[in-house]
Structures are given as structure tokens and as C-alpha cells.
N, CA, C and O atoms as a GROMACS GRO file, in nm:
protein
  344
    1UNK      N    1  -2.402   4.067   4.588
    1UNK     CA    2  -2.321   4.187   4.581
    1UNK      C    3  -2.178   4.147   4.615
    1UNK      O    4  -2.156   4.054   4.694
    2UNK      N    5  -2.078   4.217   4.555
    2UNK     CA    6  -1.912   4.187   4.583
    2UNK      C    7  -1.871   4.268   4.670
    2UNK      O    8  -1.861   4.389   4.654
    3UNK      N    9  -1.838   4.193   4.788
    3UNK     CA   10  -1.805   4.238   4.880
    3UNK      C   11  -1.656   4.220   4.906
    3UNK      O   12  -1.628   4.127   4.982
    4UNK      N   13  -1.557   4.289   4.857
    4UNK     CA   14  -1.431   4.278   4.851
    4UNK      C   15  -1.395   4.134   4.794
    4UNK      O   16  -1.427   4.160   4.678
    5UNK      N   17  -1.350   3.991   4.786
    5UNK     CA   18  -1.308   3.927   4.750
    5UNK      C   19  -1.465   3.799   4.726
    5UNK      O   20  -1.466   3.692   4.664
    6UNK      N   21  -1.565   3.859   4.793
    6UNK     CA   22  -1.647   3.773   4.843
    6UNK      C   23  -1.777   3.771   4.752
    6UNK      O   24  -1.759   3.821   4.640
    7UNK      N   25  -1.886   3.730   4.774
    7UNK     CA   26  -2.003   3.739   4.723
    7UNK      C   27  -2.156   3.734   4.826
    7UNK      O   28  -2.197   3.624   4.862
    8UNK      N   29  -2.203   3.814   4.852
    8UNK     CA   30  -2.293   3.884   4.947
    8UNK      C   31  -2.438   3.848   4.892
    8UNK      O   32  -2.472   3.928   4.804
    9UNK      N   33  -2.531   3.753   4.920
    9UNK     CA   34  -2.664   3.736   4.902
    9UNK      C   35  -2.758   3.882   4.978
    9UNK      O   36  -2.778   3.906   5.097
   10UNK      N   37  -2.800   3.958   4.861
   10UNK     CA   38  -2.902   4.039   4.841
   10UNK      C   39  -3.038   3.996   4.873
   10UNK      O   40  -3.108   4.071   4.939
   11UNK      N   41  -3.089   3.867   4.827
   11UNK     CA   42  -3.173   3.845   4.791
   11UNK      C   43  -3.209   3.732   4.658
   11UNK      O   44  -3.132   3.706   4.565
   12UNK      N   45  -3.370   3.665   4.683
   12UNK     CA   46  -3.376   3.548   4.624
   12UNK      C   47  -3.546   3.592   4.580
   12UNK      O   48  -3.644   3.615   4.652
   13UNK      N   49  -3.534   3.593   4.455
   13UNK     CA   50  -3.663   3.608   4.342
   13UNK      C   51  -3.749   3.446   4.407
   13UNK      O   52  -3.701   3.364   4.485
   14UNK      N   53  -3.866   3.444   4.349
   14UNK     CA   54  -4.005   3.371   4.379
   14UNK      C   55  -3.933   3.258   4.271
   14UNK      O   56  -3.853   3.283   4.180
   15UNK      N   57  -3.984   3.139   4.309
   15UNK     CA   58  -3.938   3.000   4.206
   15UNK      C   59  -4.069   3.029   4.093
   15UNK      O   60  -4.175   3.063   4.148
   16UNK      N   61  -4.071   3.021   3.967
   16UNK     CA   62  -4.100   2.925   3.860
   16UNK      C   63  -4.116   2.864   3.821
   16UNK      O   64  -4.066   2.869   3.709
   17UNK      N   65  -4.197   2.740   3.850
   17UNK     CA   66  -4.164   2.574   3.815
   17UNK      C   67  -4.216   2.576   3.629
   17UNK      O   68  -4.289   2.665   3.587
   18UNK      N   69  -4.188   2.518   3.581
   18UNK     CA   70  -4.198   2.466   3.443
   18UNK      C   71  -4.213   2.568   3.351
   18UNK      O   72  -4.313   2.573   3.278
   19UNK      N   73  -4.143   2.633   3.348
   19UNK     CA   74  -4.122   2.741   3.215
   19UNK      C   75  -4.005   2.784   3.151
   19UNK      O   76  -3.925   2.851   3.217
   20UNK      N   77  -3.985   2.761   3.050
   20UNK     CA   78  -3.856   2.743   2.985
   20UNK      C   79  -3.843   2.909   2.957
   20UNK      O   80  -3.734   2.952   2.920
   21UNK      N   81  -3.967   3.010   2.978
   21UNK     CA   82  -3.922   3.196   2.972
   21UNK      C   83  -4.008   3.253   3.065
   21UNK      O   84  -4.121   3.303   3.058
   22UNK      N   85  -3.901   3.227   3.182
   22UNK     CA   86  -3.976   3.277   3.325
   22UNK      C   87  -3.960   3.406   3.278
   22UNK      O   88  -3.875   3.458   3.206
   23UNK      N   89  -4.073   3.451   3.340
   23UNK     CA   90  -4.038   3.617   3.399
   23UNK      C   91  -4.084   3.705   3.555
   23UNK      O   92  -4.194   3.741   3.598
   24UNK      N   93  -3.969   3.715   3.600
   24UNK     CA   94  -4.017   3.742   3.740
   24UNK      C   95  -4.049   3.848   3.803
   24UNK      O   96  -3.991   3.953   3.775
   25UNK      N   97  -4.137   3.845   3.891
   25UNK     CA   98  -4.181   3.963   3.934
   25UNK      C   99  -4.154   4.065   4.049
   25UNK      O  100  -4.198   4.178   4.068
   26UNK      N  101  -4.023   3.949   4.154
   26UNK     CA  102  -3.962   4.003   4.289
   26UNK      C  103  -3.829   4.079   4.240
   26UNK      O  104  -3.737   4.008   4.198
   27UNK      N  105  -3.810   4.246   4.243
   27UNK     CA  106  -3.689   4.361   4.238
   27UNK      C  107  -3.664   4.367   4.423
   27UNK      O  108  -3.719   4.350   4.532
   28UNK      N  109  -3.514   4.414   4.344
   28UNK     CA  110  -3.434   4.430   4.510
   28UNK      C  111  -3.395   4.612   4.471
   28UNK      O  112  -3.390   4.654   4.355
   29UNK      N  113  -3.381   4.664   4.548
   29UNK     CA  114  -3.374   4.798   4.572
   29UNK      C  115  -3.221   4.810   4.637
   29UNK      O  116  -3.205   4.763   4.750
   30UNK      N  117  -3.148   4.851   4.593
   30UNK     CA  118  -3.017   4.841   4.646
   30UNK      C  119  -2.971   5.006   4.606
   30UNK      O  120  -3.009   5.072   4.509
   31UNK      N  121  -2.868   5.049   4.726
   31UNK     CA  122  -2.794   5.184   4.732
   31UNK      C  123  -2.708   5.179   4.614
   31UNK      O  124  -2.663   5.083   4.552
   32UNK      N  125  -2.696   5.298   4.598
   32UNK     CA  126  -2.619   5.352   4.437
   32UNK      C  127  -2.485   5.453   4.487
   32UNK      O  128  -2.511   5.568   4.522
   33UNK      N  129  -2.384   5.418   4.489
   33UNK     CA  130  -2.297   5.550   4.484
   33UNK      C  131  -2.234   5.570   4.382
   33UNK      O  132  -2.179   5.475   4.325
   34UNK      N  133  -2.227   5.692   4.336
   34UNK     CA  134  -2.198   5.720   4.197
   34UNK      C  135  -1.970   5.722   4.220
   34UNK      O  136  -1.897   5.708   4.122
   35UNK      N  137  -1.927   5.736   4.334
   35UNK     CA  138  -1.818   5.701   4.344
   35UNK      C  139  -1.755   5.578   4.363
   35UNK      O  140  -1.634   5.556   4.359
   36UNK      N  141  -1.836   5.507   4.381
   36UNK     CA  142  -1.762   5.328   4.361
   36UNK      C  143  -1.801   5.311   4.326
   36UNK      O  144  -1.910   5.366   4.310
   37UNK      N  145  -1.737   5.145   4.232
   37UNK     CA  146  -1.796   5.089   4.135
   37UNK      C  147  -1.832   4.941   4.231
   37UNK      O  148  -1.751   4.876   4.298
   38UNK      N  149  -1.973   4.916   4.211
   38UNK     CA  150  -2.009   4.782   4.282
   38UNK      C  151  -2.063   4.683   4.175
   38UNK      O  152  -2.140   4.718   4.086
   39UNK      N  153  -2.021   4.570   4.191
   39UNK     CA  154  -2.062   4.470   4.117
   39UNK      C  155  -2.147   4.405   4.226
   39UNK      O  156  -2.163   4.422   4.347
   40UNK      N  157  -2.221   4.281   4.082
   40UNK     CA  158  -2.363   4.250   4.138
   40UNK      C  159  -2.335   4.125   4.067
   40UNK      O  160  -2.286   4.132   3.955
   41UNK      N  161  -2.361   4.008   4.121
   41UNK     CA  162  -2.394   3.870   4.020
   41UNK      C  163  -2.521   3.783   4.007
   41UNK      O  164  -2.552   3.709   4.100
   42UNK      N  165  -2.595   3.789   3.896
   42UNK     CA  166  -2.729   3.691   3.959
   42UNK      C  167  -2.665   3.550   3.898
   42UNK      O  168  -2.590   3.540   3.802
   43UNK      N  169  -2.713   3.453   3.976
   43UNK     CA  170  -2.745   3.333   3.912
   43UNK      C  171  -2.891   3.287   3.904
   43UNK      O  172  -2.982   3.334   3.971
   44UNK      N  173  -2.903   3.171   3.798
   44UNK     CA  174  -3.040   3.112   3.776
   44UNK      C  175  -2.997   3.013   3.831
   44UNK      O  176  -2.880   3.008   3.870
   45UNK      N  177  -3.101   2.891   3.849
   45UNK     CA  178  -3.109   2.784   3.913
   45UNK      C  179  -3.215   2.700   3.790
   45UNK      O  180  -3.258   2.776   3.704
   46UNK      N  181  -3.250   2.578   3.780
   46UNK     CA  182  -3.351   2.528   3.719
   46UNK      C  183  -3.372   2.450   3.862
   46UNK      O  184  -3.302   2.349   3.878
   47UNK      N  185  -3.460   2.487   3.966
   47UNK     CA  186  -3.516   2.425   4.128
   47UNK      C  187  -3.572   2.268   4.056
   47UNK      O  188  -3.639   2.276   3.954
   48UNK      N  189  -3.542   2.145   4.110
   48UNK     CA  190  -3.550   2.036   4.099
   48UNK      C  191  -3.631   1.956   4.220
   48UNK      O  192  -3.678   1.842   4.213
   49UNK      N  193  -3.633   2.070   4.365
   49UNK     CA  194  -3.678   2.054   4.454
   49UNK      C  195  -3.682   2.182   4.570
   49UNK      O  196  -3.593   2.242   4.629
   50UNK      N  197  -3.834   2.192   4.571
   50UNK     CA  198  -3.885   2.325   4.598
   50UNK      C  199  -3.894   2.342   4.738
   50UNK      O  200  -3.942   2.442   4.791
   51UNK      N  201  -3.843   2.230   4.808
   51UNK     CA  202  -3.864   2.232   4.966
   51UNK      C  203  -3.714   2.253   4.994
   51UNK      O  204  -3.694   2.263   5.115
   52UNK      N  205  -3.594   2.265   4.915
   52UNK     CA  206  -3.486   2.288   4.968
   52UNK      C  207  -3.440   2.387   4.852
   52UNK      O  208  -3.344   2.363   4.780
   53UNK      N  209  -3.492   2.460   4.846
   53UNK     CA  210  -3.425   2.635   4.786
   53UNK      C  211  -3.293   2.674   4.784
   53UNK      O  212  -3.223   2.702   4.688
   54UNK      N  213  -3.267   2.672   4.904
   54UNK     CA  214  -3.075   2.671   4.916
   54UNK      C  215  -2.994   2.538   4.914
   54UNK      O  216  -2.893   2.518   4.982
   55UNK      N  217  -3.029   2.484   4.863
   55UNK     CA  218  -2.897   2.337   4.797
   55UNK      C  219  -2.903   2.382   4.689
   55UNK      O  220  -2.989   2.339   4.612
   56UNK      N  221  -2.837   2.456   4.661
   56UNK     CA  222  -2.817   2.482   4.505
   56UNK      C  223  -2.754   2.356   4.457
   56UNK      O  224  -2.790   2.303   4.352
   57UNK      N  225  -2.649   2.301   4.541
   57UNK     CA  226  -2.595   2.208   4.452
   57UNK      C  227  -2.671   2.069   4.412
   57UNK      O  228  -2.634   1.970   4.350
   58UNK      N  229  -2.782   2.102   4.470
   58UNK     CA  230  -2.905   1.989   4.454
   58UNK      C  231  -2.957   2.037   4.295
   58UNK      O  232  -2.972   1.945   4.214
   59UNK      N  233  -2.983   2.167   4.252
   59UNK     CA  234  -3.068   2.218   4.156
   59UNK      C  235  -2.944   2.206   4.040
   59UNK      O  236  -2.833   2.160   4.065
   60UNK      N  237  -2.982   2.252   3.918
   60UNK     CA  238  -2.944   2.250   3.792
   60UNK      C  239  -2.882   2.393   3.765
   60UNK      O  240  -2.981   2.464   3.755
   61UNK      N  241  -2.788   2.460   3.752
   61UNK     CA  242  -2.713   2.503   3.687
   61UNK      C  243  -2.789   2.596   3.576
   61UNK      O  244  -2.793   2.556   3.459
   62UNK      N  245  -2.854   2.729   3.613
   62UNK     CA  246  -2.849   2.755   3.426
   62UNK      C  247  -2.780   2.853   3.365
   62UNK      O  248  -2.788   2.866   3.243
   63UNK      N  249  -2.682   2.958   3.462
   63UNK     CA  250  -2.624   3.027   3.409
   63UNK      C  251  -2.636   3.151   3.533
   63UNK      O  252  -2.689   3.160   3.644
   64UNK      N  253  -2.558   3.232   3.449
   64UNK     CA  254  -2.535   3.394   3.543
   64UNK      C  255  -2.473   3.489   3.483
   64UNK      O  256  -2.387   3.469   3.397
   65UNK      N  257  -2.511   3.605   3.524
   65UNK     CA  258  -2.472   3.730   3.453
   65UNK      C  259  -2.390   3.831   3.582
   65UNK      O  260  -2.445   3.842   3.691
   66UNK      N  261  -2.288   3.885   3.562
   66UNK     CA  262  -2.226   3.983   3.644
   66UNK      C  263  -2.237   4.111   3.579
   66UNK      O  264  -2.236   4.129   3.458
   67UNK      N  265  -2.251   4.226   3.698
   67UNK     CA  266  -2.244   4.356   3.595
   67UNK      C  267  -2.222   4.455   3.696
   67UNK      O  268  -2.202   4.410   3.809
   68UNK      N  269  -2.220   4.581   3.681
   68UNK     CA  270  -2.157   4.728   3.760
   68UNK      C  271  -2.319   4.751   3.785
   68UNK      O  272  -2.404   4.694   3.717
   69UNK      N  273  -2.353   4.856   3.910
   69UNK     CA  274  -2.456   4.891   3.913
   69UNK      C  275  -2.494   4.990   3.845
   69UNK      O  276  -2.613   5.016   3.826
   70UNK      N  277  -2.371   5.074   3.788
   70UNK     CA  278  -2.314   5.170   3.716
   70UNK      C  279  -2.359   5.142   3.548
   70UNK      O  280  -2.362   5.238   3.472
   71UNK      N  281  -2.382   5.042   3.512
   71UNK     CA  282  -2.395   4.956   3.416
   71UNK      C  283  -2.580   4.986   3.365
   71UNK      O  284  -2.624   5.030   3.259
   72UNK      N  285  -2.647   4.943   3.479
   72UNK     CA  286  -2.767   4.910   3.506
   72UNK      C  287  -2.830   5.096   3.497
   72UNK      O  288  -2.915   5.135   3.417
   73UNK      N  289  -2.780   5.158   3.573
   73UNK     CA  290  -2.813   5.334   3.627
   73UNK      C  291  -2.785   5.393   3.443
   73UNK      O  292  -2.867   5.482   3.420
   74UNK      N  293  -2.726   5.376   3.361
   74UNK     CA  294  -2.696   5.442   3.289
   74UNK      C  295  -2.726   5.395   3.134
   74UNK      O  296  -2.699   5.444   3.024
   75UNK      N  297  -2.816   5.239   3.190
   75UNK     CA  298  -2.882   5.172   3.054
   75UNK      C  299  -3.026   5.304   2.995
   75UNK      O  300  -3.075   5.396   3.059
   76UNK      N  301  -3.048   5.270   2.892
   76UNK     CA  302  -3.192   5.289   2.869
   76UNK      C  303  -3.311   5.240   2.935
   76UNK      O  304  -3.346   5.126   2.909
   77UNK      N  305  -3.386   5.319   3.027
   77UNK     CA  306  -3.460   5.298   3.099
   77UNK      C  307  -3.443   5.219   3.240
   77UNK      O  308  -3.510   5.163   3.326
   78UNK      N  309  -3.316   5.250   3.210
   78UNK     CA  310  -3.255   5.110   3.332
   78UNK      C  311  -3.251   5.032   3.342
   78UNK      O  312  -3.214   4.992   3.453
   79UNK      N  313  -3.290   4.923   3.225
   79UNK     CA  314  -3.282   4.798   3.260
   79UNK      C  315  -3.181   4.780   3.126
   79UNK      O  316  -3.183   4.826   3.012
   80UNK      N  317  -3.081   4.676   3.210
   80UNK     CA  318  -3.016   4.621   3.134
   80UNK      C  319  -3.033   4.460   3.120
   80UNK      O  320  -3.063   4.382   3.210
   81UNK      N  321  -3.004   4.429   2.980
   81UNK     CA  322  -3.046   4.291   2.936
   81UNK      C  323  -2.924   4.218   2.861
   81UNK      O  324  -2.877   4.266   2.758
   82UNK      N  325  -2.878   4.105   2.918
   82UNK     CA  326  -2.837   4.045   2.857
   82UNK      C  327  -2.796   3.878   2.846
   82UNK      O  328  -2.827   3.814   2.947
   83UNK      N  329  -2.740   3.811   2.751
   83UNK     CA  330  -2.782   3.630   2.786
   83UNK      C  331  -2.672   3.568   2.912
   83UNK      O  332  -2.549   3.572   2.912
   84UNK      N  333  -2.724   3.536   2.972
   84UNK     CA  334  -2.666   3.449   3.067
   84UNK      C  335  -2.553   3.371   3.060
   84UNK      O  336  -2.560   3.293   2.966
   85UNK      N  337  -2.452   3.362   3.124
   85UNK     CA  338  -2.340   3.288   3.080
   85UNK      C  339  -2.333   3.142   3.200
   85UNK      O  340  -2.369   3.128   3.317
   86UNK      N  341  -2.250   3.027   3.072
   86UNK     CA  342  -2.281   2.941   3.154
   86UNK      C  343  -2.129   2.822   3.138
   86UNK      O  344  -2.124   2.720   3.207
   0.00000   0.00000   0.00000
């Protein structure tokens, strides 16, 4: 979450090992105010080593998506989809 200039860990989805079309099953539940606009960023990881989760800079790079929560609340069905940038 963007926390004024910053970037705020929410939360970290279950690893995947060997699948080139994960699909995951851990949601984060986060507050909605319909008067600010909050941004959100996920990144992916490709984990290279499952005993150190947070060295990202150990893992592979696969991309990330930023978006409004505002974005997400007002998709079809709520979920919004789109490709990862990298």
C-alpha cells in the first residue's frame, strides 16, 4: 500500500514452486474509502530459494502491477485483471 511517498507491505501470498500459471489462493482484505484515492502495488517474484522469502534480491524478478483500490471496487465483479509490467 502507498503510504505517502513510501510503499507499505500488506501482505505475502503462499509460494508456487514450478508453474509457469500460478494461481493463488491467499486474498488480503483491506479498508476502502470512497474519499481517497489509495494505491496498491503487487509484485511477483519467481522464489529461487524457499527458506529465504524476503531476499527478494536473491529471487528473480517477474513483474508488477500498480492500481487505485477505486479501480478494483468498480471493476466487474471486482476483480480486476491485468499483464504485469516488467
Amino acid at each position: 500500500k502507498q503510504v505517502g511517498q513510501q510503499w507499505q507491505r500488506v501482505g505475502m501470498t503462499e509460494v508456487i514452486m514450478d508453474n509457469l500459471s500460478p494461481a493463488w489462493v491467499k486474498s488480503f482484505d483491506v479498508q476502502y474509502h470512497f474519499e481517497k484515492r489509495e494505491n496498491f502495488k503487487v509484485e511477483v517474484y519467481d522464489v529461487d530459494d524457499e527458506k529465504n522469502l524476503n531476499n527478494f534480491a536473491g529471487h528473480d524478478f517477474a513483474g508488477s502491477i500498480e492500481f487505485s483500490v477505486h479501480e478494483v471496487v468498480t471493476c466487474r465483479d471486482q476483480t480486476l485483471s491485468r499483464p504485469l509490467e516488467n
